[in-house]
C-alpha positions in Angstrom: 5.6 -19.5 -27.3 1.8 -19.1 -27.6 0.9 -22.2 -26.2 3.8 -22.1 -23.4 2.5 -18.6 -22.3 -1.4 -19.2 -22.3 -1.9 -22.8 -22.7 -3.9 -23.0 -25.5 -4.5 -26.8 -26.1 -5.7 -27.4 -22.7 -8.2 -24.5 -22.9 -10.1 -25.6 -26.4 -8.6 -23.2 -28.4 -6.3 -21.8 -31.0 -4.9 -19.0 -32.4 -7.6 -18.0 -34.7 -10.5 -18.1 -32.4 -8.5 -15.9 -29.8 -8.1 -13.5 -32.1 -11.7 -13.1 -33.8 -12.9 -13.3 -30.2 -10.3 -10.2 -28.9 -11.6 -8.3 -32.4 -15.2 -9.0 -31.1 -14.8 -7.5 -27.2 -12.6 -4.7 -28.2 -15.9 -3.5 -30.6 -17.9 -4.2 -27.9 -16.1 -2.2 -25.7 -14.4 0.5 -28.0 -17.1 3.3 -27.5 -14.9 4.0 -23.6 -12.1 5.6 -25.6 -14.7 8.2 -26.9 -17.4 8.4 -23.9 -14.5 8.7 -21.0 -12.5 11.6 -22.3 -16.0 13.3 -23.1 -17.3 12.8 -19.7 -14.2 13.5 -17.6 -13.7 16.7 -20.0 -16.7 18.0 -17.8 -14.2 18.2 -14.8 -11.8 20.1 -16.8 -9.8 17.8 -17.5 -7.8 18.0 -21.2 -10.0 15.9 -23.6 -6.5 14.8 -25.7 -5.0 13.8 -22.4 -7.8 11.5 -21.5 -8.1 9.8 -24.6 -4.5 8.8 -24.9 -4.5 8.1 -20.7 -7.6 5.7 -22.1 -6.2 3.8 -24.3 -3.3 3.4 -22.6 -4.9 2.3 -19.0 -7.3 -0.1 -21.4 -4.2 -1.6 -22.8 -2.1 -1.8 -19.4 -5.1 -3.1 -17.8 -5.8 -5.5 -20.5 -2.2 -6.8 -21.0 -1.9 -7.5 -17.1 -5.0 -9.5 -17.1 -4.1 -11.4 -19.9 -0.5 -12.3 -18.9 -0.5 -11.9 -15.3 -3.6 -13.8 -15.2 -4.7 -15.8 -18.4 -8.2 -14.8 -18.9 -9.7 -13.4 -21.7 -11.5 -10.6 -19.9 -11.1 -7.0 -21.0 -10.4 -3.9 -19.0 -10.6 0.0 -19.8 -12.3 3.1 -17.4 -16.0 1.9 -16.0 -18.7 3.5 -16.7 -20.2 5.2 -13.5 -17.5 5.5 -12.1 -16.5 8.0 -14.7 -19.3 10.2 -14.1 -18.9 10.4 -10.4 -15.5 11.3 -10.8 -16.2 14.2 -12.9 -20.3 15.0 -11.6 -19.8 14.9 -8.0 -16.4 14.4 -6.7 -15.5 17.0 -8.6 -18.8 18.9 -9.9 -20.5 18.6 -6.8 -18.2 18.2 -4.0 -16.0 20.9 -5.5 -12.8 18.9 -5.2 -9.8 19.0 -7.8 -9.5 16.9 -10.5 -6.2 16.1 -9.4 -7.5 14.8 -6.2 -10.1 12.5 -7.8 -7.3 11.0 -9.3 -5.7 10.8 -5.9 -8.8 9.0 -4.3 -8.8 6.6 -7.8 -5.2 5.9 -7.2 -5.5 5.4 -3.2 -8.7 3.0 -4.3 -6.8 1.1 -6.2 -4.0 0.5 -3.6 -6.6 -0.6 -1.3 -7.5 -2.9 -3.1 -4.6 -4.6 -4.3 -3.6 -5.1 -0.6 -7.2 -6.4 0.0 -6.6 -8.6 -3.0 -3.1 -9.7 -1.5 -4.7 -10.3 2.0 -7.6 -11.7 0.5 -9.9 -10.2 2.8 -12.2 -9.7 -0.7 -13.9 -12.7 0.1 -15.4 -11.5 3.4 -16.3 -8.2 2.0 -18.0 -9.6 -0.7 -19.8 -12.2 0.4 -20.7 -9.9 3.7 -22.3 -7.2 1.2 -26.5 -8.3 1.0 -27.2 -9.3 -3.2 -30.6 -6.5 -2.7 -27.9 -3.8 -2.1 -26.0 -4.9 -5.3 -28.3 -4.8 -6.9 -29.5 -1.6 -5.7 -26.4 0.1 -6.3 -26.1 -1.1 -9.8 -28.9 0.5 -10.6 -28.8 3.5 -9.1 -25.4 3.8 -11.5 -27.8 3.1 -14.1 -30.3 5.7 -13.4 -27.2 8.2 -12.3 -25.7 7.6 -16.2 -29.7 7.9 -17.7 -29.7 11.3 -16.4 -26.4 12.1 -17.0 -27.8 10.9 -20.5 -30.4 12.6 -20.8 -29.0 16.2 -19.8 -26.2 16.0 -22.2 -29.0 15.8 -25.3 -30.7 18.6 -23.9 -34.1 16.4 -23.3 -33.7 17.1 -19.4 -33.1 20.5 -18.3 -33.5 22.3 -14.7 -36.6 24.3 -14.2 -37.1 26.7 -11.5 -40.5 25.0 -9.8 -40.1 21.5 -10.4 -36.3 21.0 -10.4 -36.0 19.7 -13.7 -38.6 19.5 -16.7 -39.0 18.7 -20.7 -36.3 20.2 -23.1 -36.8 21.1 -26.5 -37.5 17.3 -28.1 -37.7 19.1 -31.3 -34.1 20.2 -31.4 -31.7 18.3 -33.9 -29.1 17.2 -30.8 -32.2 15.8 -29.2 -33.7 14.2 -32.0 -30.4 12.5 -32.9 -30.2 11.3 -29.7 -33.1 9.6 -29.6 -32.7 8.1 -32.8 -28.9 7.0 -32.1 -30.3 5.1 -29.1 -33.1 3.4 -30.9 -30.3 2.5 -33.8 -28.2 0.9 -30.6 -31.0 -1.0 -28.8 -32.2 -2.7 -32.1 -29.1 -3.5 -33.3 -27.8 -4.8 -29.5 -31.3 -6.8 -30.0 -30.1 -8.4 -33.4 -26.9 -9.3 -31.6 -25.2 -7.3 -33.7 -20.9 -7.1 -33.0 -20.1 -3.3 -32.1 -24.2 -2.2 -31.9 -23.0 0.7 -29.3 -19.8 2.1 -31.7 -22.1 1.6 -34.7 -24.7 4.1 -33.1 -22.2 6.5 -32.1 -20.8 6.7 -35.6 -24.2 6.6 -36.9 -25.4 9.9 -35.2 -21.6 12.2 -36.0 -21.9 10.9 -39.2 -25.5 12.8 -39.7 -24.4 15.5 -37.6 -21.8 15.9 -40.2 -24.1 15.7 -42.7 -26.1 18.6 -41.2 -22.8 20.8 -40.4 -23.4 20.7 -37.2 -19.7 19.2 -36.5 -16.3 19.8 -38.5 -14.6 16.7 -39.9 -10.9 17.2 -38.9 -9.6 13.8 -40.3 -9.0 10.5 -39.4 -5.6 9.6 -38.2 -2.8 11.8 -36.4 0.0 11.5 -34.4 -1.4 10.9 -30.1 -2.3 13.9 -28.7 0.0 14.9 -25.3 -0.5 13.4 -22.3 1.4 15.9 -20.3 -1.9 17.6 -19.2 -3.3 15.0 -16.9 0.4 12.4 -16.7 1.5 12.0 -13.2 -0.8 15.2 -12.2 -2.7 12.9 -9.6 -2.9 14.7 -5.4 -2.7 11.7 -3.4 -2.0 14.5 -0.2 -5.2 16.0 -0.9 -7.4 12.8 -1.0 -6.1 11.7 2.2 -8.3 14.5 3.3 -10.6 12.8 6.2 -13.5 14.0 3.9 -12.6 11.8 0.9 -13.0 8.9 2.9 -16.8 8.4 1.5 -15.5 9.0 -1.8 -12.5 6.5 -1.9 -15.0 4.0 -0.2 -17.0 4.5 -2.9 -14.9 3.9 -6.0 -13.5 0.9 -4.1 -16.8 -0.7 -3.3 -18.1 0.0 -6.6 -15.0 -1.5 -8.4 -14.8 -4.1 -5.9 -18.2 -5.8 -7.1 -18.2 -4.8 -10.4 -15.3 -6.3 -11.4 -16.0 -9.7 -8.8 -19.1 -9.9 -11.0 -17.9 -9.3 -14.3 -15.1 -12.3 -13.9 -18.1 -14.6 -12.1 -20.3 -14.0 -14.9 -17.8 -13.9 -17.9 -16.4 -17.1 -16.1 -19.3 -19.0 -15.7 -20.4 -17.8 -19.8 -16.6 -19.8 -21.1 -16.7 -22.3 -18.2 -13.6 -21.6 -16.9 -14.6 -22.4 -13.1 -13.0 -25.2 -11.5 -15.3 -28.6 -10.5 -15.7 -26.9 -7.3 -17.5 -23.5 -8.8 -14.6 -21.2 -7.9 -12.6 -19.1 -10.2 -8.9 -20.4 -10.4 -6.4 -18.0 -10.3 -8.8 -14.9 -8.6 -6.5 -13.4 -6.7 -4.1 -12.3 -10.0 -7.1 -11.7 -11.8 -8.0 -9.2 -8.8 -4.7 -7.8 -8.6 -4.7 -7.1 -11.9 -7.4 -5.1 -11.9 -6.0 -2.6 -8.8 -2.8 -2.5 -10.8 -4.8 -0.8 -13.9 -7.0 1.4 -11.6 -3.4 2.6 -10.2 -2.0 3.1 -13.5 -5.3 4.7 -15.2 -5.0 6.9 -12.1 -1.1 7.8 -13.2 -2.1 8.6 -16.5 -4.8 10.9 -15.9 -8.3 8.5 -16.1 -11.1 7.4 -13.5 -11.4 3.9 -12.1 -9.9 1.3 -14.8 -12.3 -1.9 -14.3 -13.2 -5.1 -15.8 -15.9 -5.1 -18.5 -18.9 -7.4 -18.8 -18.5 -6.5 -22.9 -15.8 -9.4 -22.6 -18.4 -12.1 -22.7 -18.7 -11.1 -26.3 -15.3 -12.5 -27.2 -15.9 -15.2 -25.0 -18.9 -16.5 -26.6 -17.0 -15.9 -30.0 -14.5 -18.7 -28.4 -12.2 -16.8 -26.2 -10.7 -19.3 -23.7 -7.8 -17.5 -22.3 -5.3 -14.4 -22.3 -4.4 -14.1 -25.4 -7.9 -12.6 -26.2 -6.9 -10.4 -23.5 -3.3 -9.4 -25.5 -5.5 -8.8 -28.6 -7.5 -6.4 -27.3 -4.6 -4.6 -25.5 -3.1 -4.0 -28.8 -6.7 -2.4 -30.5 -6.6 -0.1 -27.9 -3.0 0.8 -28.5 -3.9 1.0 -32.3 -7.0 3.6 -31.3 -3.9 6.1 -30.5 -4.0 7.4 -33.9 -7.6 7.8 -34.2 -8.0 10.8 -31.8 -9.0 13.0 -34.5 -11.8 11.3 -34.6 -12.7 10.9 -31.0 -12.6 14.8 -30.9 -15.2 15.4 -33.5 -17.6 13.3 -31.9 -20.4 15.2 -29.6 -22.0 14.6 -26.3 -25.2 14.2 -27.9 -23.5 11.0 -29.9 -22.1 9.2 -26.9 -25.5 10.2 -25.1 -26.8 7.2 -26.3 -24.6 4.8 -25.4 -25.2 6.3 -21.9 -28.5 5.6 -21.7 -28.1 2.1 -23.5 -25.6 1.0 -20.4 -28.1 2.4 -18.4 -31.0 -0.2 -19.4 -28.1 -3.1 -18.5 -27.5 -1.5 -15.3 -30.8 -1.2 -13.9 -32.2 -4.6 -15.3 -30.8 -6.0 -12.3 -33.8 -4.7 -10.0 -36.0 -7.7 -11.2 -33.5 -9.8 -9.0 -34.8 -8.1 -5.5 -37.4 -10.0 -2.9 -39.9 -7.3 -3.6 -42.0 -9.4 -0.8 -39.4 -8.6 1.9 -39.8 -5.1 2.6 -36.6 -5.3 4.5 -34.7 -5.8 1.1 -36.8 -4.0 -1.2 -36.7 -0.8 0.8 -32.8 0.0 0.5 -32.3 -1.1 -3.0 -34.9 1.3 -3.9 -33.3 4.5 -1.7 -29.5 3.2 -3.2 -31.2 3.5 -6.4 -32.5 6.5 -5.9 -30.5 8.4 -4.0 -27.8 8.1 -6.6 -29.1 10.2 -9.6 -31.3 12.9 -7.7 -28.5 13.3 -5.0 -26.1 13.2 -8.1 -24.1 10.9 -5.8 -22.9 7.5 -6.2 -21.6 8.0 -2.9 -24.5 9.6 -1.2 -26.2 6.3 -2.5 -24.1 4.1 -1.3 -24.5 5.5 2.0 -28.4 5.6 2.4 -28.6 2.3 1.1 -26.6 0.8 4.1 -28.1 3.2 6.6 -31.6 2.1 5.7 -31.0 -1.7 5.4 -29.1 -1.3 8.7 -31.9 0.3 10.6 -35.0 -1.5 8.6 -33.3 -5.1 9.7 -32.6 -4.2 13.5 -36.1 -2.4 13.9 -37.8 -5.6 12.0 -36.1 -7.6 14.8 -34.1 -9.7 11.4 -30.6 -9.2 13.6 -29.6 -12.3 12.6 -29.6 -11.4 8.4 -27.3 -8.0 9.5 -23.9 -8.7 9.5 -21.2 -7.4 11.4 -19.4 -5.8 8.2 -22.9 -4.3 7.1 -23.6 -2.9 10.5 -19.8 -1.4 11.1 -20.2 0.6 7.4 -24.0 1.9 8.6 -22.4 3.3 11.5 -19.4 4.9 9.6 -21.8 6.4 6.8 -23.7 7.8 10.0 -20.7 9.4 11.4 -19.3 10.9 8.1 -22.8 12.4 7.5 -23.1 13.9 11.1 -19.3 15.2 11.7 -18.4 15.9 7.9 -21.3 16.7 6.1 -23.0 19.1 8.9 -26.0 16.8 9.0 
C-alpha cells in the first residue's frame, strides 16, 4: 500500500529512511507548537485553544501535502506571520482576533484559486528578487525585536523610543544564554538544536522556581475558544485589504521558496528545472492556511526545517505522513507547552531571525535602484511594527526610484499596478 500510495522504489527510498527523516523535520520544526500559541496569546487569544488548533493545522497541513501531493515537505503556522497577526493586525491596527482569522482564512482562499488559475507564476516571477529579499528580512528584524522585548533586553523609553533593559535580570540572562545554547548547537548540526534550547532554558527556570512544573501529559486542552470563531464579514472590511494582501504575499513566496529550495536540496525537479506536481503542492498549502484559520491559528505555511528530513533521506510523502502524526502525538503534551515562558521561546525568535535576514547578502548593493527598497522593506517592518506597512514602502520606493532613474523597462506592470494600490490605501485609508 506504501509503495502504491507514494511510490517509493522509483524515488530511492524505503520505509525506514522516510521515517527517520519525518522524526528528524518534525524536531526541527516542533518548537511552532510552543512559540505560536505563546505569541498569538498576546492578541488574547486562549493559549490551550491555540496549541491544540497548532497541532492540528500542522498535521492537516502536513497530511495534505504528503497525500495530496507526495513531497516530503512539512507544514505548521509560519513564523512572521504569527507575530503580525497578533502585533499589528490586531495589537496595532486594533482589529479583532476574530477578524485576523477572517483575513487568514480569505488569504488562503485567494490563494488556492490563484493556485487553481495558476496565475502564481506571473505573480511570482513579476515580484523583483531585491524585494524578497527585503521583505524576508524585515520579518527577521520584525521577530528580533519582537525577541528581544519579550526577554525584557529592549524596553520603550520616553526620549529615545526604546533603550537597554535590565541585562542583569535572570529572564534576560537566560535568554541570552538559551540563544547562544541554539546557535552552537544549530552550528554542530545538531537534530532539534532550537527544541533543545527551549527545553534547556524552562528547565533552569525550573530549577530557580521561577516556573511551576504542572506535568507532562494530559488529555488536549478545548478548542472551543478559538474553533470556528473566525469574522470573515469583518475582514472584508475595505481596510483589510493591505492586511490580507499581506499574509497572501508573504505566504505566497515563502512557501514557493521553501518547496524550490527543499526541492532542489532531494532533487526532486524534473530535467527541465521545474517542480512536478506544483500546483497540488500549492493547493495544499491554501487548504491548511483555510483550515489553521478554522481552527483558531495564523497563516499555516510550508517550512524550510523540512530540508532536515530531506537530507536525512526523505524522498517523498510519506515523510510528510510521519510528521503529521508527531504533531498529532504533541496533543498530549500541552502541559508542558503551558509551562514554558516567553523568555524560553525568545530565543528561538531571534535564532529564525539570523536565517531570515541572511538573505540581504543576496542584494546588488551597487544598484542603488535595488538596494534602496530592500533596505526601507526591511526597515520599515520592525520600527513601523508592520509587515504590512513594509510591504508597502518597499514597492512604493522601488516603484518611484526605477521610473525617476529612467530603468522603466526593469518595472513591471504587476510591480507598478501594487505601488499605485499601496498609494491609494495610504492616502484614502490611512489619512496620509
Amino acid at each position: 500500500m506504501l509503495e502504491r500510495l507514494f511510490q517509493l522504489k522509483a524515488h530511492g527510498t524505503d520505509v525506514r529512511k522516510e521515517v527517520i527523516a519525518g522524526i528528524t523535520t518534525f524536531l526541527t520544526m516542533a518548537y511552532i507548537i510552543v512559540v505560536n500559541p505563546s505569541i498569538l496569546q498576546g492578541a488574547g487569544m486562549d493559549f490551550g485553544a491555540v496549541f491544540v488548533a497548532t497541532c492540528l493545522a500542522a498535521a492537516i497541513g502536513t497530511l495534505i501535502m504528503g497525500l495530496l501531493a507526495n513531497y516530503p515537505i512539512a507544514l505548521a503556522p509560519g513564523m512572521g506571520l504569527n507575530a503580525f497577526f497578533a502585533f499589528t493586525v490586531v495589537g496595532s491596527m486594533g482589529y479583532s482576533w476574530q477578524v485576523a482569522l477572517g483575513a487568514v482564512f480569505m488569504s488562503g482562499l485567494i490563494f488556492f484559486l490563484l493556485s487553481i488559475f495558476r496565475v502564481r507564476e506571473w505573480i511570482i516571477n513579476s515580484i523583483p528578487m531585491s524585494l524578497r529579499f527585503g521583505i524576508s528580512a524585515g520579518i527577521g528584524f520584525f521577530l528580533a525585536l519582537i525577541a528581544l522585548k519579550n526577554a525584557g533586553v529592549v524596553v520603550d523609553h520616553p526620549a529615545t523610543l526604546v533603550g537597554l533593559g535590565d541585562i542583569h535580570a535572570p529572564e534576560a540572562l537566560l535568554f541570552f544564554g538559551g540563544f547562544l545554547l541554539i546557535c552552537a548547537l544549530a552550528f554542530r548540526n545538531v537534530t532539534g538544536s532550537v527544541m533543545i534550547g527551549i527545553i534547556a532554558v524552562t528547565i533552569v527556570a525550573m530549577l530557580l522556581g521561577m516556573v511551576e512544573f504542572d506535568g507532562f501529559v494530559s488529555a488536549p486542552p478545548s478548542l472551543a475558544p478559538t474553533f470556528l470563531q473566525l469574522d470573515i464579514a469583518g475582514a472584508l472590511d475595505v481596510a483589510m485589504i493591505s492586511v490580507i494582501f499581506a499574509f497572501l504575499f508573504v505566504d505566497l513566496f515563502d512557501t514557493s521558496g521553501t518547496l524550490i529550495g527543499a526541492a532542489q536540496r532531494g532533487n526532486l525537479l524534473d530535467k527541465d528545472g521545474k517542480l512536478p506536481r506544483l500546483g497540488r503542492a500549492l493547493m495544499s498549502d491554501s487548504v491548511a492556511t483555510m483550515s489553521g484559520a478554522a481552527l483558531g491559528t495564523s497563516t499555516t505555511t510550508s517550512y524550510i526545517e523540512s530540508t532536515a528530513g530531506i537530507a536525512a533521506g526523505g524522498r517523498t510523502g510519506l515523510t510528510a505522513v510521519v510528521v503529521a502524526v508527531l504533531f498529532l502525538a504533541c496533543l498530549l503534551l500541552s502541559p508542558i507547552a503551558s509551562i514554558i515562558p516567553a523568555y524560553a521561546t525568545a530565543p528561538a525568535l531571534l535564532y529564525v531571525a539570523v536565517l531570515m535576514t541572511s538573505g540581504l547578502k543576496l542584494i546588488d548593493w551597487d544598484d542603488l535602484t535595488e538596494a534602496a527598497p530592500a533596505v526601507v522593506t526591511a526597515l520599515m517592518m520592525p520600527l513601523t511594527f508592520s509587515i504590512a506597512n513594509g510591504i508597502a514602502l518597499g514597492f512604493i520606493t522601488y516603484a518611484i526610484l526605477k521610473a525617476l532613474s529612467g530603468r522603466w523597462c526593469q518595472l513591471s506592470a504587476s510591480v507598478a499596478i501594487i505601488a499605485v494600490v499601496f498609494v491609494l490605501k495610504f492616502i484614502f485609508l490611512d489619512g496620509a
